[in-house]
PADOTOR-389868 format. One record per atom (N, C-alpha, C): x, z, y; residue in one letter. Coordinates in pm, whole numbers, padded with zeros to 5 digits, always signed. Each point is the difference from the previous one (the first is absolute). Example, Ala and Ser with C-alpha at 12.3 -4.5 7.8 and 13.67 -1.06 7.14 Angstrom:
BEGIN
+01319+00780-00569a/-00089+00000+00119a/+00090+00000+00120a/-00035-00072+00105s/+00082+00006+00119s/-00077+00073+00109s/
end
This chain:
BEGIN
+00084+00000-00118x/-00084+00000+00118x/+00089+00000+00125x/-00056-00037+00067x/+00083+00003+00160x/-00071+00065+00124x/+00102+00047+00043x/+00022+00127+00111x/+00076-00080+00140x/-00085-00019+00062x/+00031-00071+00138x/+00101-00144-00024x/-00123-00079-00099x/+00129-00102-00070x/+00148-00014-00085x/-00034+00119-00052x/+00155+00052-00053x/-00056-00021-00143x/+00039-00019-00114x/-00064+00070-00161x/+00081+00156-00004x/-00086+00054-00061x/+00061+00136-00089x/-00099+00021-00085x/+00147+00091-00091x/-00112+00054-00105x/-00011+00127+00051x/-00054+00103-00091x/+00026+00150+00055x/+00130+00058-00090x/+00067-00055-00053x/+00130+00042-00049x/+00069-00124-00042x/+00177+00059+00022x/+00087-00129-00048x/+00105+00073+00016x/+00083-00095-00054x/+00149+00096-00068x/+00107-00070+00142x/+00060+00101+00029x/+00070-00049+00128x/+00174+00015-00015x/+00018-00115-00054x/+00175+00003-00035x/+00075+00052+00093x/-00006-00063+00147x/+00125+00073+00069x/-00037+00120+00087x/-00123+00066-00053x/+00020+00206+00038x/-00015+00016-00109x/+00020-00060-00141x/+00006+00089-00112x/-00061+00060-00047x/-00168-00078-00006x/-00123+00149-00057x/-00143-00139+00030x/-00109+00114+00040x/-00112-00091-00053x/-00100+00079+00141x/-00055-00130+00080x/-00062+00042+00124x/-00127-00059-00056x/-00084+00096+00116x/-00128+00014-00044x/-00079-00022+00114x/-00126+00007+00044x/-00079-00002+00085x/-00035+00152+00024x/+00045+00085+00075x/-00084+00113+00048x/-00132+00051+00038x/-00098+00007-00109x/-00138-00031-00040x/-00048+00086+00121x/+00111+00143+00000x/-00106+00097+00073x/+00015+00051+00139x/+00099-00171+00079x/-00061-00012+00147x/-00060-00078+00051x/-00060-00109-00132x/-00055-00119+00035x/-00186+00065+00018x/-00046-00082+00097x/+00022-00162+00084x/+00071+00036+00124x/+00067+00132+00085x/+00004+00022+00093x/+00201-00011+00052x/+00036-00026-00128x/+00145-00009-00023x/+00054-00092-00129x/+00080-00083+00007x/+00038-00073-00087x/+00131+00004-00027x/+00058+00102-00128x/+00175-00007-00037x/+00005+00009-00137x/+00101-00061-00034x/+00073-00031-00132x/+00097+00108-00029x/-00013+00133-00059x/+00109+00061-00025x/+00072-00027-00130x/+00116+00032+00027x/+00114-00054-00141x/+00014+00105-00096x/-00070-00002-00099x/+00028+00099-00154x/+00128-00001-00055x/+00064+00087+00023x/+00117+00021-00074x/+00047+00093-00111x/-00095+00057-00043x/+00032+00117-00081x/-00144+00002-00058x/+00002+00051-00172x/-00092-00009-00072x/-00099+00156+00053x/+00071+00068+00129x/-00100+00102+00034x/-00074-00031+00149x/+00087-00091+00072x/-00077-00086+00077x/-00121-00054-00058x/+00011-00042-00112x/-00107-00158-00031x/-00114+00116-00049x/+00047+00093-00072x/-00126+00111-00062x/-00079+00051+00101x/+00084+00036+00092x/-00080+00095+00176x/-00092-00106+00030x/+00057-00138+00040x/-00083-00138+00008x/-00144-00007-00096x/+00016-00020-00073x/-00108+00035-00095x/-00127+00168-00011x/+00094+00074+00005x/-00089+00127+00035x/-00061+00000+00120x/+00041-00010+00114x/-00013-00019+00160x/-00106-00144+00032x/-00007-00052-00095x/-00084-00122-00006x/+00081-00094+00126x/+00101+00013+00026x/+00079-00089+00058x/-00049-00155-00068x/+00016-00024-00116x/-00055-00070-00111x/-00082+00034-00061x/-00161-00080-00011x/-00068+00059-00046x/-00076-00154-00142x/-00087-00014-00053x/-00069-00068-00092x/+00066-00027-00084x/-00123+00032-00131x/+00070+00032-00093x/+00122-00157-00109x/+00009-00056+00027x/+00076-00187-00025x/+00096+00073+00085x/+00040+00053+00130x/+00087-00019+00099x/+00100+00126-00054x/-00089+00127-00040x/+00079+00117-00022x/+00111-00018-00140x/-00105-00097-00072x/+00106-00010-00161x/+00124-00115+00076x/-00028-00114+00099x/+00110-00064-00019x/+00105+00106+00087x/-00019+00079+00115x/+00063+00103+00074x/+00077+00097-00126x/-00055+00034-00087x/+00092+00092-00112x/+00030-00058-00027x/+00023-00165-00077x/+00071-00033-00067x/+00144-00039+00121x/-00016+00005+00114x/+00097-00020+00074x/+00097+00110-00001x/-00111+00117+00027x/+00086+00112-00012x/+00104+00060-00129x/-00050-00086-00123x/+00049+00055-00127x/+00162-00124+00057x/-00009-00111+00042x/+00127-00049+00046x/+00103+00057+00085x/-00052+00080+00094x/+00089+00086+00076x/+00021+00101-00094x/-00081+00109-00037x/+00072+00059-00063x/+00110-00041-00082x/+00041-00117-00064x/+00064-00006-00113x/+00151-00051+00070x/-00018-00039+00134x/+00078-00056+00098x/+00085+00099+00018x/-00041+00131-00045x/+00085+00152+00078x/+00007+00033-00132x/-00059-00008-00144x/+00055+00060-00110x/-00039-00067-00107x/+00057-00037-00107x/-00039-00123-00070x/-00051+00064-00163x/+00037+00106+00014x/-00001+00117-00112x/-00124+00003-00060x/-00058+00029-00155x/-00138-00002-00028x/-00015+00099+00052x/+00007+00163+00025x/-00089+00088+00036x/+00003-00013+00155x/+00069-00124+00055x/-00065-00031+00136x/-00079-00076+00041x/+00006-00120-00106x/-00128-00062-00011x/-00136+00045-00033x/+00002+00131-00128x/-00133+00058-00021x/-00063+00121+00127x/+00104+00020+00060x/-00034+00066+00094x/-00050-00053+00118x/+00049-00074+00003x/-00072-00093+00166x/-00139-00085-00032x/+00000-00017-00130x/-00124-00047-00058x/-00142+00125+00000x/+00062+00075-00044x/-00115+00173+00029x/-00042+00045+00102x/+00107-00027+00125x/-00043+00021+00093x/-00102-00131+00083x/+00070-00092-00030x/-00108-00112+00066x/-00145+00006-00066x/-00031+00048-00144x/-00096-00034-00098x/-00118+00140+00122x/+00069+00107+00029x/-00036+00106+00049x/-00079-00044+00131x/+00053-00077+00059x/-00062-00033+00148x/-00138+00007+00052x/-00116-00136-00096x/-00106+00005-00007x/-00040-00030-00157x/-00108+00106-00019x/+00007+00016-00108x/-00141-00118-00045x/-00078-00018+00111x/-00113-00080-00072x/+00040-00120-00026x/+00054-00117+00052x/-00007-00139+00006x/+00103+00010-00112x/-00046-00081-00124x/+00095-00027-00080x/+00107-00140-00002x/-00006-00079+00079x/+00100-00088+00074x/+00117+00065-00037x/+00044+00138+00087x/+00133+00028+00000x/+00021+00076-00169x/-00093+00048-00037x/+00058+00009-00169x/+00053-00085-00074x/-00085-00165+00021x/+00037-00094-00013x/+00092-00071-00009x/+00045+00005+00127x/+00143-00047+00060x/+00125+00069-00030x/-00033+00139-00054x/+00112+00104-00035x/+00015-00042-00128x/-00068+00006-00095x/+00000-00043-00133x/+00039-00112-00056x/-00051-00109+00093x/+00110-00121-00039x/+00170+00025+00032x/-00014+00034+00108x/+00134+00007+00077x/+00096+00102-00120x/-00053+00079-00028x/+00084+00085-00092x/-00007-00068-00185x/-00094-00034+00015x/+00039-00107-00138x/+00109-00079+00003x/+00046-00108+00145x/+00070-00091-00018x/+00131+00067+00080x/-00023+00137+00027x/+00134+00045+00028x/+00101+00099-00058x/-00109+00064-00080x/+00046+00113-00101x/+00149-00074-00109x/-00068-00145-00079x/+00141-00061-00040x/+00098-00068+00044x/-00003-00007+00143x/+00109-00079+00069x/+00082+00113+00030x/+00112-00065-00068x/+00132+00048+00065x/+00029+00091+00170x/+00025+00095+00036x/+00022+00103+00057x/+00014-00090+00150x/+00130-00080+00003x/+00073-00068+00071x/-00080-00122+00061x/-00075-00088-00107x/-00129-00073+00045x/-00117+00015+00035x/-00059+00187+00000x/-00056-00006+00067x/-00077+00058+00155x/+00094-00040+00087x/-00104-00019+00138x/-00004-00124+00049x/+00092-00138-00085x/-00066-00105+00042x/-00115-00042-00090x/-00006+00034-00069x/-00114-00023-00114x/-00152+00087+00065x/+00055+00117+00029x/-00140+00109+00100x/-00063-00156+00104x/+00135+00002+00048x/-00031-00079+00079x/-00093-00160+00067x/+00018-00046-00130x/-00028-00110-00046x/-00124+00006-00083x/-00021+00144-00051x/-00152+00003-00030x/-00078+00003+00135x/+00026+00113+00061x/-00095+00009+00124x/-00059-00111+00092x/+00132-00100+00044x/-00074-00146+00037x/-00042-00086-00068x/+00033+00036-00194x/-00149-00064-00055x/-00102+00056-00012x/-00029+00112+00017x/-00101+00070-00004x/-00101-00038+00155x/+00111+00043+00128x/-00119-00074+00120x/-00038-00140-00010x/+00037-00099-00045x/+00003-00148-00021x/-00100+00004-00055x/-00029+00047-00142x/-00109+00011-00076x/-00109+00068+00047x/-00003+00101+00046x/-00130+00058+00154x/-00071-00112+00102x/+00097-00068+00024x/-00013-00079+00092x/-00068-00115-00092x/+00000-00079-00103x/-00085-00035-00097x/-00081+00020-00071x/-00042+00135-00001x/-00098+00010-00012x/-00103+00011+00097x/+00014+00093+00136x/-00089+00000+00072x/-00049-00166+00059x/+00078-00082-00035x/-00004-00148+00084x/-00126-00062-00141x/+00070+00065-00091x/-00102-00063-00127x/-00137+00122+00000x/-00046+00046+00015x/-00104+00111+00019x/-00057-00050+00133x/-00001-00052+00101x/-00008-00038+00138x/-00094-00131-00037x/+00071-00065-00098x/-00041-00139-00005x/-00163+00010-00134x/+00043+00101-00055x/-00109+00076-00146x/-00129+00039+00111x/+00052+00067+00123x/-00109+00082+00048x/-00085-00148+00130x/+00081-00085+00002x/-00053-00068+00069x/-00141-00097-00016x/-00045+00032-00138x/-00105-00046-00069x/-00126+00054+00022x/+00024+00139-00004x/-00103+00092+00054x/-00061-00013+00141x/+00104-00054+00102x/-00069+00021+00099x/-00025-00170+00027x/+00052-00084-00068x/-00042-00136+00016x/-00179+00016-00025x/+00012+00060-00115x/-00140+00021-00074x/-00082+00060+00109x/+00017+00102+00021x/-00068+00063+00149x/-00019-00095+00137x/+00059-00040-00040x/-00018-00136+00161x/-00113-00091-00073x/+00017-00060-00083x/-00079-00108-00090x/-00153+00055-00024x/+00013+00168+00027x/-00146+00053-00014x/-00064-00003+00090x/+00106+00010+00150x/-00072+00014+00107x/-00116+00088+00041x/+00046+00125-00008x/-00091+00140+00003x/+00037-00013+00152x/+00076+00014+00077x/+00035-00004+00130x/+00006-00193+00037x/-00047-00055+00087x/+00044-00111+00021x/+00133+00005+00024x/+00031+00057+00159x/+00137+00029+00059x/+00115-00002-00063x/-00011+00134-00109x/+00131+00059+00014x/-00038+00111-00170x/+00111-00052-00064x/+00008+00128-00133x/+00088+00111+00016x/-00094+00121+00010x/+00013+00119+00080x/+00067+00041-00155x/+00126+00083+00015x/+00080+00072-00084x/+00037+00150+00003x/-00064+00099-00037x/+00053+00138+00035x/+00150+00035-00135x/+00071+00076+00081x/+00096+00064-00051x/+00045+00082+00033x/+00036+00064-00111x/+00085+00191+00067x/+00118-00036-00009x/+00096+00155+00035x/+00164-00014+00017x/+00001-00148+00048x/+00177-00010-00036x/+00055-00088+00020x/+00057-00078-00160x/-00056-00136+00005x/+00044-00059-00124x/+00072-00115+00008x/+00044-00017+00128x/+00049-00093+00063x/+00176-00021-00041x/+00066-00114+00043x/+00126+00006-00036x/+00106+00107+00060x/-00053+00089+00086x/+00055+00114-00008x/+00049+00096-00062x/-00140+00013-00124x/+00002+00057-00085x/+00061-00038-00163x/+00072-00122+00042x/+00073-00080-00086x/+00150-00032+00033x/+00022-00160-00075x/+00137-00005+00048x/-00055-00103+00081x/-00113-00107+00020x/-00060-00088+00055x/-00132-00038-00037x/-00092-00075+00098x/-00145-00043-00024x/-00100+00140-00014x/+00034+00075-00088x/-00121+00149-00040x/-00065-00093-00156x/-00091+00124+00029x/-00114-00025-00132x/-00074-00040+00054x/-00080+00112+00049x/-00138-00045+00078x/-00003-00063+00101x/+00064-00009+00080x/+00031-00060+00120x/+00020-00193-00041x/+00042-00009-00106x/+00122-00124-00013x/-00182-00101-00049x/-00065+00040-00022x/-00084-00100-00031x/-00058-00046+00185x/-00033+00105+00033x/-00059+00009+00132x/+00102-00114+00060x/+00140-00014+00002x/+00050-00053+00103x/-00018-00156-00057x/+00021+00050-00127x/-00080-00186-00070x/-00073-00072+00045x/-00111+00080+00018x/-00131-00035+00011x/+00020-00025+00129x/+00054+00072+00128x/+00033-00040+00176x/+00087-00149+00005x/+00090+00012-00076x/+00085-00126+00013x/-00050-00087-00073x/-00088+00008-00075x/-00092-00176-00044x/-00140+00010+00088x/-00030+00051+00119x/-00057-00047+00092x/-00126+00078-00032x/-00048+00111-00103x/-00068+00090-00028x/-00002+00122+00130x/-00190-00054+00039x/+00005+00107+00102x/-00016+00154-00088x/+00077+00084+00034x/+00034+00149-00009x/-00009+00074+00059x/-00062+00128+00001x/+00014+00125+00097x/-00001+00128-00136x/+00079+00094+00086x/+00057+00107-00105x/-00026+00108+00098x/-00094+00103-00113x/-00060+00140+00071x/+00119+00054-00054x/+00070+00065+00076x/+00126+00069-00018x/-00045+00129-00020x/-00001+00101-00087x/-00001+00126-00053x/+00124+00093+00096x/-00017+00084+00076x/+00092+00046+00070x/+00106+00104-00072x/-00066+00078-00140x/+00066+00042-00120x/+00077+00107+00084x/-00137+00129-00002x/+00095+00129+00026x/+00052+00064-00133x/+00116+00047+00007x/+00031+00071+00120x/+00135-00074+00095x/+00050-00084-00115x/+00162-00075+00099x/-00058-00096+00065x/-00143-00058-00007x/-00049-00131+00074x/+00086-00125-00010x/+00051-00016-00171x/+00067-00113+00011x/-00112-00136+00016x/-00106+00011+00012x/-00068-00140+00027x/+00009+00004+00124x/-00090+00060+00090x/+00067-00006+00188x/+00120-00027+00069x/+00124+00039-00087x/+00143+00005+00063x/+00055-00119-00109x/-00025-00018-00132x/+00089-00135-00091x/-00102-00103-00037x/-00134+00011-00037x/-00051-00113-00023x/-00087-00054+00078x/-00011+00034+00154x/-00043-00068+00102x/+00152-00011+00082x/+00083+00042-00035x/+00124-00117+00071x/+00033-00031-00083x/-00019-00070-00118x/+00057-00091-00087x/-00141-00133+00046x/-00073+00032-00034x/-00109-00065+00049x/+00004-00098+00087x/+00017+00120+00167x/+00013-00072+00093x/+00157-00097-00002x/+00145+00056-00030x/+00089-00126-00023x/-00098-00118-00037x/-00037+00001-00109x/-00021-00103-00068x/-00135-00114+00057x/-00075+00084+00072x/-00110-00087+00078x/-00144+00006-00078x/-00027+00108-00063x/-00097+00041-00090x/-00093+00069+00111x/-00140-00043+00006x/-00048+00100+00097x/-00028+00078-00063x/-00064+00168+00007x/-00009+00104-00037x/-00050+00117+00144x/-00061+00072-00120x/-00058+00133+00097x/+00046+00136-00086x/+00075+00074+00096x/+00000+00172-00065x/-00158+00070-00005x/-00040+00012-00110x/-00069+00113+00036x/+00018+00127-00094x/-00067+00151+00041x/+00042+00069-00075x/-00062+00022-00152x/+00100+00093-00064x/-00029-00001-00119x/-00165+00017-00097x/-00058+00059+00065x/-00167+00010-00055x/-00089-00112+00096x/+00109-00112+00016x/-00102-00110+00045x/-00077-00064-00111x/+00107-00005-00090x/-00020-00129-00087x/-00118-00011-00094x/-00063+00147-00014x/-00140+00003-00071x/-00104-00082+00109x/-00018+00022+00150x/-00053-00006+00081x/+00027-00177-00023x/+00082-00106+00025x/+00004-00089+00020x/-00034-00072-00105x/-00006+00042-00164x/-00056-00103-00065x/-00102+00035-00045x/-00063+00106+00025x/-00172+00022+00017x/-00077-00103+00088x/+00109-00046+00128x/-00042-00080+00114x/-00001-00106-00061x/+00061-00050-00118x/+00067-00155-00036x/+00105-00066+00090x/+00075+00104+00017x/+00090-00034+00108x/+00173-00016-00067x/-00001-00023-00165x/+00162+00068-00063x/-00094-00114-00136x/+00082-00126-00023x/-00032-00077-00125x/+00099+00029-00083x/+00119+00075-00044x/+00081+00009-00048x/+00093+00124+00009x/+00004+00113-00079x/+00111+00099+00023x/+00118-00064-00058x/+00129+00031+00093x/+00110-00039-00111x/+00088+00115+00083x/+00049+00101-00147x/+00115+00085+00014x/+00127-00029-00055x/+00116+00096+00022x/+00091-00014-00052x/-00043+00067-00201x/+00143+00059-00026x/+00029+00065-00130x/+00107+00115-00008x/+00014+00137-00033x/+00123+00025-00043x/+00026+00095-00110x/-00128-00021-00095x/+00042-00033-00149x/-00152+00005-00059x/-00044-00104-00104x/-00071-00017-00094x/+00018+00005-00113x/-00108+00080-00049x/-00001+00055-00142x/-00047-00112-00079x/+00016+00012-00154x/-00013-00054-00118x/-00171-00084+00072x/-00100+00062+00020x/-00082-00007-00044x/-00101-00056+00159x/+00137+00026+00103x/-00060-00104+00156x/-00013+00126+00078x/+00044+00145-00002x/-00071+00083+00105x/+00129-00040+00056x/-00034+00057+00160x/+00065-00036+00084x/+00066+00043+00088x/+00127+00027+00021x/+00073+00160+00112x/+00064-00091+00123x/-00084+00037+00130x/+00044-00069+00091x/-00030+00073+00135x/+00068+00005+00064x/-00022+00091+00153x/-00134+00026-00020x/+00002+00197+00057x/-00138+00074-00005x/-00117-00104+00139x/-00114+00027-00050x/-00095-00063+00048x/-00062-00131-00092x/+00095-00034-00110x/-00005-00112-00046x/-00147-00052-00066x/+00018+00167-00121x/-00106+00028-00008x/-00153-00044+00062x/+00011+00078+00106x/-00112-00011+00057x/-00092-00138+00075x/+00107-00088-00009x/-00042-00175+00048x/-00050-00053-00163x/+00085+00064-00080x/-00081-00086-00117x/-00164+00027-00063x/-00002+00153+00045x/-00148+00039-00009x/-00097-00063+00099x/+00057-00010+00107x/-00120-00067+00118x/+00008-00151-00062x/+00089-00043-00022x/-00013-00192-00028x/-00116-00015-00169x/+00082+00144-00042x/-00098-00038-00163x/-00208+00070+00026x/+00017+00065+00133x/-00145+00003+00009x/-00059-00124+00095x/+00087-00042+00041x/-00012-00120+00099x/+00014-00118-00056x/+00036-00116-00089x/-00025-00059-00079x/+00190-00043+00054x/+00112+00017+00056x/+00106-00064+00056x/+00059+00034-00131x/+00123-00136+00009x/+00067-00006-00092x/+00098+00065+00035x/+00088+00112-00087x/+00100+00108-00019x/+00129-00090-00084x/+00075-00017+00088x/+00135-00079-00088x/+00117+00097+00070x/+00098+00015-00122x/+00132+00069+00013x/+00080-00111-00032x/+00120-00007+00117x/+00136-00110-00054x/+00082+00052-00009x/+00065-00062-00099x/+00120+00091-00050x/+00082-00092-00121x/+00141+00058+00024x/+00117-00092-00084x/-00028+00091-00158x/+00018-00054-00055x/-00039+00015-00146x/+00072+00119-00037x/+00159-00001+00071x/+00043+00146+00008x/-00059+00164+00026x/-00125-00055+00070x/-00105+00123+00042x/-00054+00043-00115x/-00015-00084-00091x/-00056+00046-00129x/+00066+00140-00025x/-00049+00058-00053x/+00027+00073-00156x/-00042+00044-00090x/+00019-00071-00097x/-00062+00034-00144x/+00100+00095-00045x/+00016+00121+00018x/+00028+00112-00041x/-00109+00098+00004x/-00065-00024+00076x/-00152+00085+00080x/-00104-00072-00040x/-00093+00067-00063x/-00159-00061+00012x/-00072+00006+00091x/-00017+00164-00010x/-00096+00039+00102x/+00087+00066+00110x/-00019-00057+00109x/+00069-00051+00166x/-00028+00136+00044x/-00150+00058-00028x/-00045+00134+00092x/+00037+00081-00013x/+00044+00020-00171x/+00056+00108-00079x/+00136+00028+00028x/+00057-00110+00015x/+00162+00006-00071x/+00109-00079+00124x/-00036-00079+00117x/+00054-00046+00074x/+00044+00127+00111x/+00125+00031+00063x/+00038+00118+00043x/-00013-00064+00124x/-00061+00084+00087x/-00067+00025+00148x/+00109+00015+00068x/+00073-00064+00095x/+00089+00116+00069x/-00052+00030+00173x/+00041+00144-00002x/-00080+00089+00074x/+00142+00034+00123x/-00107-00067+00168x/+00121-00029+00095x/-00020+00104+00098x/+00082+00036+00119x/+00022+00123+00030x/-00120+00000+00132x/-00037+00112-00041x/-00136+00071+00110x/-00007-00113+00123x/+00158+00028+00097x/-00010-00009+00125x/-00028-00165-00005x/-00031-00089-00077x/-00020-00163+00028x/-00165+00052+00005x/-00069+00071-00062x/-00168-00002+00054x/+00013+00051+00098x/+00064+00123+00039x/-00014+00109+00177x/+00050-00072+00054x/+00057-00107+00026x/+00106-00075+00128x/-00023-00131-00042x/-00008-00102+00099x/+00011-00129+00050x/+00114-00001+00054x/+00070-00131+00004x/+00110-00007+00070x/-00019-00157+00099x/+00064+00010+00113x/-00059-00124+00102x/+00111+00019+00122x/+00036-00170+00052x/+00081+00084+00100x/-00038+00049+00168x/+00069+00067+00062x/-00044+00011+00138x/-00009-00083+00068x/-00014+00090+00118x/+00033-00168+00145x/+00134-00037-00032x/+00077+00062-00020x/+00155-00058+00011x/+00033-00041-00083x/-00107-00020-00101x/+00027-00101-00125x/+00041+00066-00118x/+00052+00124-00012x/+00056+00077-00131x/-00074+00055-00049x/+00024+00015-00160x/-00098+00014-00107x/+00008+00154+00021x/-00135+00028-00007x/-00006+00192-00006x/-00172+00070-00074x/+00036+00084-00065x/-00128+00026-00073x/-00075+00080+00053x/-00142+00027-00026x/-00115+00079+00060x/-00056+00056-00079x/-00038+00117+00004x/-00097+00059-00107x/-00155-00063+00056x/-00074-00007-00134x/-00152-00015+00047x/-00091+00067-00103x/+00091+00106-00068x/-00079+00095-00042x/-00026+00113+00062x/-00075+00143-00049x/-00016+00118+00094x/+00148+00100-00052x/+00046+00047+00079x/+00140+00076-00020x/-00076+00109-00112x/+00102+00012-00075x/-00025+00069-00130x/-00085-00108-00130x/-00004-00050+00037x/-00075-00110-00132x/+00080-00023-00131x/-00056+00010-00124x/+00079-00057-00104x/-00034-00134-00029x/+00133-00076-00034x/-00073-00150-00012x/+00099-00025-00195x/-00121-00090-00038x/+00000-00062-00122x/+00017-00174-00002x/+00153+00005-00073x/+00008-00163+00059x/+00084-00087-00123x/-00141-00022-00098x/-00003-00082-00122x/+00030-00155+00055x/+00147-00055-00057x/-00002-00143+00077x/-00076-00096-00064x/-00049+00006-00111x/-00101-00112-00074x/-00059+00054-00107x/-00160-00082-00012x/-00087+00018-00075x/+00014-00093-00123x/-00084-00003-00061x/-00010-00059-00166x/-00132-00105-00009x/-00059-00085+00007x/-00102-00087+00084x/-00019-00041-00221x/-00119+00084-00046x/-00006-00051-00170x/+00003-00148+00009x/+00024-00075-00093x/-00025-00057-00034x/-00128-00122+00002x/-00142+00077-00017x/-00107-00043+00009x/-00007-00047+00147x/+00038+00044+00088x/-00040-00054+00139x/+00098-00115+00031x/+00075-00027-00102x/+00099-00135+00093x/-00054-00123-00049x/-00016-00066+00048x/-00045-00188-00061x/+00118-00068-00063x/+00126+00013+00063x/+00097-00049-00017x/+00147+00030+00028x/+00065-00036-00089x/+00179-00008+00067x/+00049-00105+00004x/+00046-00052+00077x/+00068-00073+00105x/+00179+00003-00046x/+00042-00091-00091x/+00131+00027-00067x/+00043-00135+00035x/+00141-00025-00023x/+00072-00113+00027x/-00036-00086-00113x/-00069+00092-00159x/-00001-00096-00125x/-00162-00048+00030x/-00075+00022+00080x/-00165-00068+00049x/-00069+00130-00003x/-00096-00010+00005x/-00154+00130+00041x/-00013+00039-00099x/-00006+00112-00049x/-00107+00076-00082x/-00050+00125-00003x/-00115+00039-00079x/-00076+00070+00009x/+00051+00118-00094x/-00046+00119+00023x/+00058+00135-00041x/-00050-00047-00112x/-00081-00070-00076x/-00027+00023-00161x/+00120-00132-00042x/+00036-00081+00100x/+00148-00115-00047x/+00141+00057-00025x/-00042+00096+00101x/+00157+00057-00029x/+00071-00006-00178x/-00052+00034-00077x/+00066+00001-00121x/+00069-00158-00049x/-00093-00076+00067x/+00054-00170+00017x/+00171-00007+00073x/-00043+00050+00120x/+00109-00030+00097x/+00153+00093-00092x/-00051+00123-00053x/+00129+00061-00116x/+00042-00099-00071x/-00096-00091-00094x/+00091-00022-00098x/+00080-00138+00051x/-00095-00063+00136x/+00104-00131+00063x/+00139+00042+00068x/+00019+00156+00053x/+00101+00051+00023x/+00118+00048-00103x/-00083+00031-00129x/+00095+00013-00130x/+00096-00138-00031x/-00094-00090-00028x/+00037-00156-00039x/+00068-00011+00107x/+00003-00001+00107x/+00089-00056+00112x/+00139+00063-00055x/+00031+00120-00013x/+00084+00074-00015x/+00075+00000-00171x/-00042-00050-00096x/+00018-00046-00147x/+00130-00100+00037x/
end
């Protein structure tokens, strides 16, 4: 995607400072810098701090970090160690389990000495391949809303709601959810996107209405308990969210609130689609509600907003009552039954296909 005519991704390996720069998620839209990762406890803070955030972006970010580390010690109990700690970061999106597990498969038998160019050389195949899939998922999801135009429920314009950010931000390029949307803008598909403002970090207000706006997508913020309200109106032909991990059986763990759009669309007749790189899977888990681990973020992101002043610098506010306890679950579990579809780079299917899409992922892999 491009940023005042420039391309970037949100990460890339930067030969002459020696490390791996990133997009600084958490001063955007009001500041734009690339800091340089140099140390496998840099890239982890990055990741915890949501410096880097979605879940495609966080596994290729560890697997970067498992390269630095190995850059400073090439030793196995330094490799299993920098792997534990990255695995530690965020515990829901299974992306970065993902990415750890290959990475330590194909590094555990290489030679001591070969490997941090080998770390190395996984990690930019690993973003390369991100970047192919979301471009192939973009082009999967672009059917859906062709179809939605062809129905013509709106003459105008096929109205799209989405939460968080699923955009190529939240990747290494294009997004999930986002990447069909921009499909659908650049083949001349009129679009408008109810932007979910997604408390408590408000990554839809601050990343996927300026990804948006770069790109020339019109769109409206509104807040989070709009979205029942607007497709009661017939005002939302299509939900499309991100993913950051699906169970065996289609439930669904994706920024809190997620939940709650798929219940209004499934009493509302709107179609509920999750996109996501096939990596989101996991068939280790059946049941998503039961067994997918929640991770639970610190009080002060519900008591405080952060925004900048007149003088432009970022500074936080409380907008709770002093003394308040706050509870701050970062994502819900959206069953199964309420989604229509997933949105994968291998084509669409439905939570009862999934067992299809396993065994075309087995055979691929034979």
């Amino acid at each position: 995607m491009k940023i005042q005519g420039r391309h970037y991704r949100s990460i890339w390996w930067d030969s002459e400072g020696v490390g791996v720069r990133v997009i600084n998620q958490r001063l955007l839209p009001f500041s734009f810098e690339t800091p340089l990762l140099q140390t496998v406890a840099q890239v982890e803070t990055a990741i915890r701090d949501m410096t880097v955030r979605g879940a495609p972006l966080i596994g290729v970010a560890a697997a970067f970090g498992l390269a630095l580390a190995l850059r400073a010690d090439v030793a196995d109990a330094a490799l299993e160690a920098a792997a534990l700690r990255l695995l530690a970061t965020r515990p829901t999106a299974v992306n970065l389990r993902h990415a750890i597990e290959r990475a330590l498969q194909l590094l555990r038998p290489t030679p001591a000495a070969l490997r941090p160019v080998t770390a190395l050389d996984f990690a930019v195949q690993l973003a390369d391949e991100d970047v192919a899939l979301c471009q192939a998922i973009g082009q999967q999801g672009l059917t859906l809303i062709e179809a939605a135009w062809a129905a013509r429920r709106h003459p105008e314009v096929v109205n799209i709601l989405t939460h968080c950010n699923a955009g190529w931000l939240a990747t290494v390029d294009w997004g999930t959810a986002l990447a069909p949307i921009y499909r659908a803008h650049d083949q001349g598909i009129p679009v408008h996107v109810w932007v979910d403002e997604t408390r408590p970090r408000n990554q839809g207000a601050l990343l996927t209405a300026l990804e948006l706006g770069w790109h020339g997508v019109p769109y409206t913020v509104v807040s989070d308990n709009a979205g029942g309200h607007l497709m009661q109106r017939g005002a939302v032909d299509l939900c499309l969210v991100g993913a950051d991990r699906v169970s065996a059986r289609g439930d669904t763990a994706n920024k809190i609130g997620t939940y709650l759009k798929a219940l209004a669309a499934h009493d509302n007749g709107v179609g509920f689609h999750a996109a996501l790189p096939t990596p989101t899977l996991d068939w280790r888990i059946a049941d998503g509600l039961a067994d997918i681990p929640i991770e639970e973020r610190a009080a002060d992101e519900v008591l405080q907003v952060q925004g900048p002043n007149g003088a432009g610098v970022l500074h936080s506010v409380r907008v709770a009552a002093p003394g308040s306890a706050a509870a701050n679950p970062a994502f819900d579990v959206t069953p199964a039954r309420l989604v229509t579809s997933f949105i994968t780079e291998r084509g669409i299917f439905g939570p009862q296909d999934l067992p299809r899409l396993q065994g075309l992922l087995e055979q691929a892999r034979a």
